[in-house]
C-alpha positions in Angstrom: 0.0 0.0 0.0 0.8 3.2 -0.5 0.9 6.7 1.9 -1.4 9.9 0.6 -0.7 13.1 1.8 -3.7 16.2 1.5 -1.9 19.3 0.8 -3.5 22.6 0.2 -3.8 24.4 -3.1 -3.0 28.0 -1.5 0.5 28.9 -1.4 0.6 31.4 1.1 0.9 28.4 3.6 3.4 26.1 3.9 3.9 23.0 2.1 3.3 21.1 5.2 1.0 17.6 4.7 -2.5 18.2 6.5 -2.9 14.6 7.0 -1.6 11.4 6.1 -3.0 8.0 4.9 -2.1 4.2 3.8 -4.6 3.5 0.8 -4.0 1.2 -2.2 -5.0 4.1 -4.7 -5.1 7.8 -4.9 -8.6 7.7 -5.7 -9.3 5.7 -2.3 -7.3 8.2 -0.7 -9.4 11.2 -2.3 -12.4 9.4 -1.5 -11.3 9.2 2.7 -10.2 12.4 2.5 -13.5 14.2 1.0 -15.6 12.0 3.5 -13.3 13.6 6.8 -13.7 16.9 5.5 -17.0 16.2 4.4 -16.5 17.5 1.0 -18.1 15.8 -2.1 -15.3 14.9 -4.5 -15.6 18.0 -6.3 -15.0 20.1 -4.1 -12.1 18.5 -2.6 -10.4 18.6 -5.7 -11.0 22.8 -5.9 -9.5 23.1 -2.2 -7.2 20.1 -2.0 -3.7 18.3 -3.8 -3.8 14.7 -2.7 -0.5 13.4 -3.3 1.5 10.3 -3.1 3.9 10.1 -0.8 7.5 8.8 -1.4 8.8 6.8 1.4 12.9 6.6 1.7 14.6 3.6 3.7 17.1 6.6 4.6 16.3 8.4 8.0 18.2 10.9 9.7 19.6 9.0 12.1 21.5 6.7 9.3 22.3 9.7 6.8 23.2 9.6 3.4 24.2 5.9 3.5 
């Protein structure tokens, strides 16, 4: 499975993730997210960037390596 971040569209704020979910497809993940904020589909994709989310081995505590 993959991890879905909901981002805003307005950049005036920062490109901080609003919250974060494991779904097996982006349109899952658009789908949970519209039903938290109680959006229809629609109008989550006016307000909204649902993005996927790219998960590194690497932490900081490792580096580079």
């Amino acid at each position: 499975m993959t991890k879905y971040g909901l981002y805003t569209k307005n950049q005036a704020e920062s490109t901080q993730h609003i919250n974060l979910i494991t779904m097996p497809s982006i349109s899952q993940a658009e789908a949970y997210f519209a039903g938290v904020k109680n959006l229809s589909l629609t109008q989550l994709q006016e307000l909204f960037i649902v993005k996927e989310i790219n998960q590194s081995d690497k932490t900081l505590l490792y580096g580079n390596r």
